[in-house]
C-alpha atoms as a printed R data frame, in Angstrom:
    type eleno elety resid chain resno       x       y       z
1   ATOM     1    CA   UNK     A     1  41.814   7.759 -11.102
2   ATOM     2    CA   UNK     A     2  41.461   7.829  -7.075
3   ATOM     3    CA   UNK     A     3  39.509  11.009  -7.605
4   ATOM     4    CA   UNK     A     4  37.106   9.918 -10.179
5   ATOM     5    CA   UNK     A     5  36.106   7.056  -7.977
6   ATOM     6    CA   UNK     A     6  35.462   9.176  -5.041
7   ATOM     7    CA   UNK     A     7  33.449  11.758  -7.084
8   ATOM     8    CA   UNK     A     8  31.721   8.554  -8.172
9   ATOM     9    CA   UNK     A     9  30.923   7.358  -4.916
10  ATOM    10    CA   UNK     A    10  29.819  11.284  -3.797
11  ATOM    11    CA   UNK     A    11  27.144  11.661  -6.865
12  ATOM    12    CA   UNK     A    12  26.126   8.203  -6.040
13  ATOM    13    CA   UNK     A    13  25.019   8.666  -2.296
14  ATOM    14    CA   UNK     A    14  23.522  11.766  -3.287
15  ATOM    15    CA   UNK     A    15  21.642   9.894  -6.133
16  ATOM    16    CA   UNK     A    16  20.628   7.684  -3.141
17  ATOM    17    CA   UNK     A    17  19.929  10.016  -0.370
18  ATOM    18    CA   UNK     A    18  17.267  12.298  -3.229
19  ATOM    19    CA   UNK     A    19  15.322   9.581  -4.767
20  ATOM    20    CA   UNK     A    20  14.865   8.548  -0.718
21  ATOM    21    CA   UNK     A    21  13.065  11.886   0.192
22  ATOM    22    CA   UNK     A    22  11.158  11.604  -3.276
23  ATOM    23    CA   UNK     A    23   9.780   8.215  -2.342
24  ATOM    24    CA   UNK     A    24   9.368   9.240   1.739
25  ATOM    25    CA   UNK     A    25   7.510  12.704  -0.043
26  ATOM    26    CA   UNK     A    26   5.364  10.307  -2.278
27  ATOM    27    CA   UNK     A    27   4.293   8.428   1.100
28  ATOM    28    CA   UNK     A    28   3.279  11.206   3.463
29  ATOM    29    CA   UNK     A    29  -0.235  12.008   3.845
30  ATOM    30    CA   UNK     A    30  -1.306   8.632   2.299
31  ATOM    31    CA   UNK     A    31  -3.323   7.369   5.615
32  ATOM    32    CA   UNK     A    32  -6.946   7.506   5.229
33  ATOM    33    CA   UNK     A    33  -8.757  10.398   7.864
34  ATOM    34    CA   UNK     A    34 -12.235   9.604   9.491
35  ATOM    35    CA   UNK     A    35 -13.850  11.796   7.362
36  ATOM    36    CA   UNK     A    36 -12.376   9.649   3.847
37  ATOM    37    CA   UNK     A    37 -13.440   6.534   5.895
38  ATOM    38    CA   UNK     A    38 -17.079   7.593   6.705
39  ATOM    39    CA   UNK     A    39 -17.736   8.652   2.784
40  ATOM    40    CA   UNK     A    40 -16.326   4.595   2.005
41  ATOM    41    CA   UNK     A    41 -18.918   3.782   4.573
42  ATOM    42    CA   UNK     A    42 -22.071   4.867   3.139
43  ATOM    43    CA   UNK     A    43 -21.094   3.394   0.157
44  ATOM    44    CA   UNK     A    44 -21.843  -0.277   1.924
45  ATOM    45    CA   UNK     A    45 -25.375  -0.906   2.805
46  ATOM    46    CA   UNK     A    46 -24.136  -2.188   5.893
47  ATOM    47    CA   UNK     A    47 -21.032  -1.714   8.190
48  ATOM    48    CA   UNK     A    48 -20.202  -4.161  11.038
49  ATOM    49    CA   UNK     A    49 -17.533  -3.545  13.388
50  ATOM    50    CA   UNK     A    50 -15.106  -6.281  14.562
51  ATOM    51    CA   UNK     A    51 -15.178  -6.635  18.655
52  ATOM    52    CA   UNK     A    52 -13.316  -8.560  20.670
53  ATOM    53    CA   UNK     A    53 -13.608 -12.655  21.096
54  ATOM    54    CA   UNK     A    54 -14.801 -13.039  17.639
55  ATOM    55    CA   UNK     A    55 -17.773 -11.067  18.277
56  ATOM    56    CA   UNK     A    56 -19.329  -8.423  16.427
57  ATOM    57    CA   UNK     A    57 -20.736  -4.933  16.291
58  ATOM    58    CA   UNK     A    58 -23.995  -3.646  14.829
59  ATOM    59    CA   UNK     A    59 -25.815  -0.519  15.346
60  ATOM    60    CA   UNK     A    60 -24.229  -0.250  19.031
61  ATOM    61    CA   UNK     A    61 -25.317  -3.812  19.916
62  ATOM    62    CA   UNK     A    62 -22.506  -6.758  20.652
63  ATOM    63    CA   UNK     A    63 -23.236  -9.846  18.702
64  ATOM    64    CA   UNK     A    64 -21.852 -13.322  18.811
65  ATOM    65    CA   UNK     A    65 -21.604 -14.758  15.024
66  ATOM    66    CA   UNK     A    66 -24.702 -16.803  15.216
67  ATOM    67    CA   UNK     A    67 -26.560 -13.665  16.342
68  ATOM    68    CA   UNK     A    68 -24.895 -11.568  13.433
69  ATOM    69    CA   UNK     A    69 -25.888 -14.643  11.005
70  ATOM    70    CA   UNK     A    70 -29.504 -14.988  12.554
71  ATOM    71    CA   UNK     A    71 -29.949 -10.740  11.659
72  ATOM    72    CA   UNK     A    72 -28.826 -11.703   8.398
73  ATOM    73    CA   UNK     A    73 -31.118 -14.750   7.856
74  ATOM    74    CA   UNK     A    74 -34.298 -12.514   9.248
75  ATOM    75    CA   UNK     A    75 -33.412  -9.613   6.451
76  ATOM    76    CA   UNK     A    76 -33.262 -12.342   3.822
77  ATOM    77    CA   UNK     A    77 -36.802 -13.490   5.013
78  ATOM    78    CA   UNK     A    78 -38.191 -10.277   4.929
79  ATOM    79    CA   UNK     A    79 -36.230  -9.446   1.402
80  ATOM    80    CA   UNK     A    80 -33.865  -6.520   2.778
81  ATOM    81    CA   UNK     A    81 -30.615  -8.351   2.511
82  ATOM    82    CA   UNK     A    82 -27.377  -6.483   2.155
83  ATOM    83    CA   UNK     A    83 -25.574  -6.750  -0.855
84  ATOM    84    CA   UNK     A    84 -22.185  -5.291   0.376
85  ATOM    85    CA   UNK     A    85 -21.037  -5.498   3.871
86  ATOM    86    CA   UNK     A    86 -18.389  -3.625   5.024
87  ATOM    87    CA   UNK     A    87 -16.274  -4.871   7.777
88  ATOM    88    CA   UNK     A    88 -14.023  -2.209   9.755
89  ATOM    89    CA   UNK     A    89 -12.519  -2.465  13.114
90  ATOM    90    CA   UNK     A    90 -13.797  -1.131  16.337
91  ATOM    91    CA   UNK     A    91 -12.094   0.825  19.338
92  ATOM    92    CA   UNK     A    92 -11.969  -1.963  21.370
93  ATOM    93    CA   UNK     A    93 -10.455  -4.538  18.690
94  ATOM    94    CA   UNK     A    94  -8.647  -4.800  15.484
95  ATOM    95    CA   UNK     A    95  -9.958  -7.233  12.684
96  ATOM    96    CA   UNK     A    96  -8.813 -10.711  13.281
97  ATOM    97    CA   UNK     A    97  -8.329 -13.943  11.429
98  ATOM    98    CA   UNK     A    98 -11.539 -15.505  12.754
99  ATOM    99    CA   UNK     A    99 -13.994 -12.004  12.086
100 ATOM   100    CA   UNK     A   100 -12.654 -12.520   8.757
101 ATOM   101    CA   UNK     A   101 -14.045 -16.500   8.842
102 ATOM   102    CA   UNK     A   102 -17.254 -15.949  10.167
103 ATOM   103    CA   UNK     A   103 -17.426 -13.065   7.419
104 ATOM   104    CA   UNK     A   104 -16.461 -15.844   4.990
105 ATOM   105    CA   UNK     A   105 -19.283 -18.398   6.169
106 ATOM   106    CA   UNK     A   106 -21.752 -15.589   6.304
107 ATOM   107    CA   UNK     A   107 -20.662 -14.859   2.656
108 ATOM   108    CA   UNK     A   108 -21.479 -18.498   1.733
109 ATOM   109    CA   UNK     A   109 -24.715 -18.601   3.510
110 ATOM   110    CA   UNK     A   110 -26.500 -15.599   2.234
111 ATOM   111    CA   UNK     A   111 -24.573 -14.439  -0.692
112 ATOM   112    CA   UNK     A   112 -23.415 -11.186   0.177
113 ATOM   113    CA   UNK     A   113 -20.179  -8.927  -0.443
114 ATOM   114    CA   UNK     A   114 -18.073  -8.655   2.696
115 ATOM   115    CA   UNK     A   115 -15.020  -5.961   2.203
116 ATOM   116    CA   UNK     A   116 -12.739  -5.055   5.375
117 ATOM   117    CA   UNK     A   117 -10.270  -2.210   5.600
118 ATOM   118    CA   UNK     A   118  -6.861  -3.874   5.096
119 ATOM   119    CA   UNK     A   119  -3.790  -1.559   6.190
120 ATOM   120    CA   UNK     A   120  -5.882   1.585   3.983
121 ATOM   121    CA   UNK     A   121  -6.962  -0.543   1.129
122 ATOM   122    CA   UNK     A   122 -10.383  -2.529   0.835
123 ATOM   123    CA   UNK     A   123 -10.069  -5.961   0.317
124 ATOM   124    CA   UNK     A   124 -12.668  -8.149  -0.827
125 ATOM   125    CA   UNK     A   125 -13.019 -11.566   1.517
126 ATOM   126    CA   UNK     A   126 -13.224 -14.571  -1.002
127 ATOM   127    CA   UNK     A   127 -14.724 -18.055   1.451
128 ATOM   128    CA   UNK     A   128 -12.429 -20.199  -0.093
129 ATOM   129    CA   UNK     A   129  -9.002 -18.503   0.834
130 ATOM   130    CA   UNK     A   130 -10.194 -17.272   4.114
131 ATOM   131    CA   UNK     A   131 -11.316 -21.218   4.963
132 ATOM   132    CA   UNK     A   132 -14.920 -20.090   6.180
133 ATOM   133    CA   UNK     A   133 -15.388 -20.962   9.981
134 ATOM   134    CA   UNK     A   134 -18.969 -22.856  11.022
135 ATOM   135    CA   UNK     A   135 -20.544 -20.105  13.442
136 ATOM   136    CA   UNK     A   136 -20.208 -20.355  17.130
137 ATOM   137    CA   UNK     A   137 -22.233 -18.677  20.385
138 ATOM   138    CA   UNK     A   138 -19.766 -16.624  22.650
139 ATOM   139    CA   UNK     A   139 -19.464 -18.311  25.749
140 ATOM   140    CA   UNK     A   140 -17.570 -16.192  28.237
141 ATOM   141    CA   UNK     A   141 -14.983 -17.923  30.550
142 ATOM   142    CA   UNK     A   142 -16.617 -19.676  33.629
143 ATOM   143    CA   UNK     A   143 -15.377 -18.725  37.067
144 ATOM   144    CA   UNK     A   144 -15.121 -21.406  39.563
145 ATOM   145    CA   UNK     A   145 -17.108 -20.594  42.765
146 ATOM   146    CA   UNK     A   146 -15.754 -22.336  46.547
147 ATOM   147    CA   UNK     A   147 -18.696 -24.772  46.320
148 ATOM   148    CA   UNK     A   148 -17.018 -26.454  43.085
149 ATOM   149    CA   UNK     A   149 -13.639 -27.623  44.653
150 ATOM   150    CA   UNK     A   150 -14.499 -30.834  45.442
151 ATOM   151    CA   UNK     A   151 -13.611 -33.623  43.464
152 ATOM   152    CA   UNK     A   152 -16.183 -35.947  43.999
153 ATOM   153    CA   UNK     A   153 -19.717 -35.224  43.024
154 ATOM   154    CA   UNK     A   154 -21.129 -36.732  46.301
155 ATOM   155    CA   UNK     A   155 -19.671 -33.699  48.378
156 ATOM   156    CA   UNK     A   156 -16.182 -33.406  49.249
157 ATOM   157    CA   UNK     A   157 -14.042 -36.136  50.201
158 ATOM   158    CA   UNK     A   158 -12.239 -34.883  53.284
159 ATOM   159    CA   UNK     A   159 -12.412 -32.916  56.678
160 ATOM   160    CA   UNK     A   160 -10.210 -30.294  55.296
161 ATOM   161    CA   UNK     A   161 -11.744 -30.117  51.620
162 ATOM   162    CA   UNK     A   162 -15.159 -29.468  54.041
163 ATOM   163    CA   UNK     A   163 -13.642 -27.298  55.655
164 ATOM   164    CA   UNK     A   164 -12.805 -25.478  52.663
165 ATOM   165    CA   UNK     A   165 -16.602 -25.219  51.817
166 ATOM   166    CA   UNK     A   166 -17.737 -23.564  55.195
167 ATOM   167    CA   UNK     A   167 -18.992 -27.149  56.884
168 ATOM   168    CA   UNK     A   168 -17.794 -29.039  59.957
């Protein structure tokens, strides 16, 4: 009996150890290549990169999402506007939560298709589940010069904060 339990135990880690090399065999390869990715491309009318601080990419040419909505709203006027946009990230950035909410309001605003590349497989970005974001200009962080460390807006309030700004 202690022998059929261990020949048991043998057939099933084998059992185990083959239908894990099937399924590992079944994965490999499965990535998409540039050259796969470029032939989903030109099946979009238009592709628009993802770039970092919620900006975007078009034709080689950063835009905040105002800009990227204001391109849109000009091909609506003059009747050339996308049907299906494709969304991919860029080298600089991956696609984040709020490209994917500006895509959404976009969506809602002109009636297009946005798709983006999710982990290999195209997705299809619906406004409501994605909570579509109200567009917004990039501002870039400000950098305080010397002549801003005082706290009063008369000047500066002592000898040493003067001192600080080159006076006295």
């Amino acid at each position: 009996m202690t022998r059929f339990s261990t020949l048991l135990s043998r057939a099933t880690a084998a059992l185990m150890l083959g239908s894990l090399l099937a399924l590992a065999g079944c994965h490999r390869g499965s990535t998409k290549s540039p050259a796969d990715m470029a032939k989903v491309e030109k099946k979009f009318d238009v592709t628009v990169e993802a770039y970092k601080s919620g900006q975007f990419m078009l034709d080689g040419a950063v835009l905040s999402s105002i800009d990227l909505g204001s391109h849109f709203a000009y091909e609506k006027d003059i009747g050339k506007l996308p049907k299906t946009v494709l969304l991919v990230r860029s080298d600089d950035s991956k696609i984040r939560k709020q490209h994917l909410q500006y895509m959404a309001r976009m969506v809602l605003d002109y009636g297009f298709a946005v798709y983006y590349d999710d982990g290999g497989t195209l997705k299809k970005i619906n406004p409501v589940e994605t909570k579509a974001r109200a567009l917004q200009e990039y501002h870039a962080p400000v950098k305080q010069d010397d002549g801003q460390k005082c706290k009063s807006a008369a000047g500066c309030d002592s000898v040493e904060q003067a001192g600080q700004r080159g006076g006295y």
